[in-house]
C-alpha positions in Angstrom: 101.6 44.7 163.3 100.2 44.9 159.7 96.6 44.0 159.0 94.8 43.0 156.0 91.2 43.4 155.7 89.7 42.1 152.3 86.8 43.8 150.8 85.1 43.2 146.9 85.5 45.7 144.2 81.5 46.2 142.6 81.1 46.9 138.9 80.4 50.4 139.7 84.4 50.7 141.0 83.0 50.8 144.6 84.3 49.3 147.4 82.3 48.8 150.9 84.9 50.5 153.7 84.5 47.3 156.4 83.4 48.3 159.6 86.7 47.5 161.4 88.7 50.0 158.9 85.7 52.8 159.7 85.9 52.8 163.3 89.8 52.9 162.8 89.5 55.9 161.3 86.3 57.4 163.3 84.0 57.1 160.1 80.3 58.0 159.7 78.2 58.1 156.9 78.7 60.4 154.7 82.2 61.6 155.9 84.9 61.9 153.1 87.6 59.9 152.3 91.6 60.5 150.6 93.4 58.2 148.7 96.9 58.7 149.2 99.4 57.6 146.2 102.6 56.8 146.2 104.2 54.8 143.7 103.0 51.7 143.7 101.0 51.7 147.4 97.6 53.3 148.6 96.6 54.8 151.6 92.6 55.6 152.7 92.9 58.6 155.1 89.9 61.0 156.2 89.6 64.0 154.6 90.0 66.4 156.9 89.5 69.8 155.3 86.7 70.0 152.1 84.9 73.1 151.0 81.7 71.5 151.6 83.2 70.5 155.9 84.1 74.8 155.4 81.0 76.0 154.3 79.2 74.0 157.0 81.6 75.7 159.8 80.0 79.3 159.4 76.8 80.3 160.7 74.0 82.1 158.3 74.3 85.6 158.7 71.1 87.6 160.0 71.2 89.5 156.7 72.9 90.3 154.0 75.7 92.2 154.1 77.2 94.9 151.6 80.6 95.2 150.2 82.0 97.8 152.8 80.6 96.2 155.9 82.1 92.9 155.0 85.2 94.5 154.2 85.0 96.1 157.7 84.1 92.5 159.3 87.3 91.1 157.9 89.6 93.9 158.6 88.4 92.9 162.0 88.9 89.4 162.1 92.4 89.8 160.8 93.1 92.3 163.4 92.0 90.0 166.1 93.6 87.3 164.9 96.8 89.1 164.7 96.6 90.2 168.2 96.0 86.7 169.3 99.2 85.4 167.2 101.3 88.1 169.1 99.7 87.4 172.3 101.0 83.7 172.0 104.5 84.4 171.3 
């Protein structure tokens, strides 16, 4: 079944998201949004991957690190990650 929900376009170009379409689509303040286009239709999706949803998914580091023992660090990952990929085949 297709829905409408109308909403008012400010002066600004901003558009309130009503609350029915944000719990829909598990909104909070603050979260992202996507507008999808194709041709002549739009679709508002979450965003589900931004650099600033990235940079908040890694922990501070305890100190800084230099150029070889972050080199080390992701040699390291990769290997670990390549162990798990074979692991799951």
């Amino acid at each position: 079944m297709k829905k409408e929900v109308l909403t008012t376009l400010t002066q600004r170009g901003q558009v309130t998201v009503p609350a029915a379409v944000r719990r829909l689509l598990h909104l909070k303040p603050r979260d992202k949004v996507v507008f999808q286009i194709a041709d002549d239709q739009v679709r508002l999706v979450p965003a589900r991957f931004t650099l600033e949803t990235a940079y908040q998914s890694i922990p501070p580091l305890p100190h800084p690190l230099d150029d070889e023992e972050m080199a080390r660090l992701a040699k390291e990952e990769k290997a670990e990650r390549t162990v798990r990929a074979l692991r799951t085949r």
